[in-house]
N, C-alpha and C positions, 0 to 999 in steps of 0.2 A: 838384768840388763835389757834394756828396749831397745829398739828395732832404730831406732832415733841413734843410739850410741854405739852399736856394734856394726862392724862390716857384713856386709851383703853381697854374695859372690854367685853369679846368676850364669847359667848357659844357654847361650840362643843356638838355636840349632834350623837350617832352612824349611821356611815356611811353606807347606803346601796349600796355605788360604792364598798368601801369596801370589804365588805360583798360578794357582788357577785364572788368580785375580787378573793377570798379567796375560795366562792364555787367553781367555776369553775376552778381554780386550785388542787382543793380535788378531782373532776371529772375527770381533767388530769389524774392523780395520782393513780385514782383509776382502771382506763383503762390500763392507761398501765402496773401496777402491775397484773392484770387481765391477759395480753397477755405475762406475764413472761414465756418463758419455763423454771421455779424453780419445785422443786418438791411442792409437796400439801400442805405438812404442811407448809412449806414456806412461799409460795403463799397465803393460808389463815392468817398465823400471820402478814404477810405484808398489807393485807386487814384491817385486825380488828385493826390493829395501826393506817391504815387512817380514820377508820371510828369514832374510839376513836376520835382521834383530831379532825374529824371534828363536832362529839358532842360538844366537850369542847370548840370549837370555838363557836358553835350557841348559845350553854350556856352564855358562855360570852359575846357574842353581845347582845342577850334578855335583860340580867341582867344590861347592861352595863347604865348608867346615862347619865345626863348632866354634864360637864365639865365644869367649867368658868376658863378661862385665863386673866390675868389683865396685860396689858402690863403700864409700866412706861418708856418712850422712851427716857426721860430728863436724869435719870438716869442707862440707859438700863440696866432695869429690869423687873421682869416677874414676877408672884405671879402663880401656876399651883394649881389648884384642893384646897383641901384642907391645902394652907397656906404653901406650899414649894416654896420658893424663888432660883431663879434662874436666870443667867446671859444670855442673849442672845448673839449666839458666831457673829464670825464677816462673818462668810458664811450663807447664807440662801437660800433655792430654791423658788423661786417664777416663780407661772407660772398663767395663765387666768383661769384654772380649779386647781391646785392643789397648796397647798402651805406646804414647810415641813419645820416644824421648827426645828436648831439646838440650845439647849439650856445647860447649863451646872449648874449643882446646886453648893453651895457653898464650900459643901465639893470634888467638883472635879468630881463629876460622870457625866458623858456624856445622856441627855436624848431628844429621837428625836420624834415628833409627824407630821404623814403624816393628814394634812387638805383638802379633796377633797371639793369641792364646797357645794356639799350636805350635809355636816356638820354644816355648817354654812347660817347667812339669806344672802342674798345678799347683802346687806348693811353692815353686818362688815365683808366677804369676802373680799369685796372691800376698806372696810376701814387698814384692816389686811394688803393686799397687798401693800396697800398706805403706813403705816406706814413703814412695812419692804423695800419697795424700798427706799424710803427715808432717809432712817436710812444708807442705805447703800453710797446713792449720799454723803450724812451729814459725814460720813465717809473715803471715798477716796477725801471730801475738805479737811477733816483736817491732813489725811496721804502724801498728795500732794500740799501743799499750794500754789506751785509754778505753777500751771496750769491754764491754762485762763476757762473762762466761755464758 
C-alpha cells in the first residue's frame, strides 16, 4: 500500500520557530515604535498595543494543544482538529524545513496552516512532504495525460 492510498494521521504540536518568529518580530516593533519622533502619548499607546499582542500571543502559544490532522489522499481529504472536514487545494508549498498547507473547508472558507519542521516528528514531516509532493506529480499526470515519463 503507498502513501497515495492509505491514511496519514499527523500531530502538530506548538512551534517554537514560530514562536521566536513572532518574538523577534514584536522586538522589531517595539524598537522602532520606541524611536518614533510621535508625541508621548502616542508613542506609549503604540507600545502598550505591542506589548498587548505580544501577551495574547504567548498566551496563546502556552495554552495552545496538540493538533491531529488525518490526511485521506484517495479521496483528497483532510479531517483538521476536531472533526472539520476539508478539501486539500491543488497548490501546496513544500519545502525541506517548512510545509504550508492550503486547505479549503466544505462550506468554502479558505484555511491555511504553516508546518515548520519542529512541529512535527521527523518521520511524519517527511511522510507529510511525501504525500504532498506526490499528490501533486499524481495530479499534473492526470491534468496532462499526454506527457511522457
Amino acid at each position: 500500500m503507498t502513501i497515495m492510498e492509505s491514511r496519514l494521521e499527523v500531530t502538530l504540536v506548538p512551534s517554537k520557530t514560530l514562536a521566536l518568529a513572532q518574538f523577534w518580530l514584536l522586538v522589531s516593533l517595539f524598537l522602532l515604535s520606541a524611536m518614533l519622533p510621535v508625541l508621548l502619548w502616542a508613542k506609549s499607546l503604540l507600545l502598550l498595543i505591542i506589548i498587548s499582542v505580544a501577551l495574547a500571543w504567548l498566551r496563546e502559544w502556552r495554552s495552545a494543544g496538540a493538533e491531529v490532522l488525518i490526511f485521506y489522499p484517495s479521496i483528497n481529504q483532510c479531517i483538521v482538529g476536531d472533526g472539520l472536514r476539508c478539501q486539500l487545494r491543488a497548490e501546496q508549498f513544500v519545502s525541506r524545513s517548512l510545509i504550508i498547507l492550503y486547505l479549503q473547508t466544505n462550506y468554502g472558507k479558505r484555511i491555511s496552516r504553516a508546518i515548520p519542521r519542529d512541529s512535527l516528528t521527523e518521520n511524519q514531516h517527511r511522510l507529510l512532504r511525501q504525500l504532498l509532493i506526490l499528490r501533486r506529480a499524481d495530479h499534473d499526470e492526470q491534468s496532462h495525460p499526454d506527457r511522457q515519463s
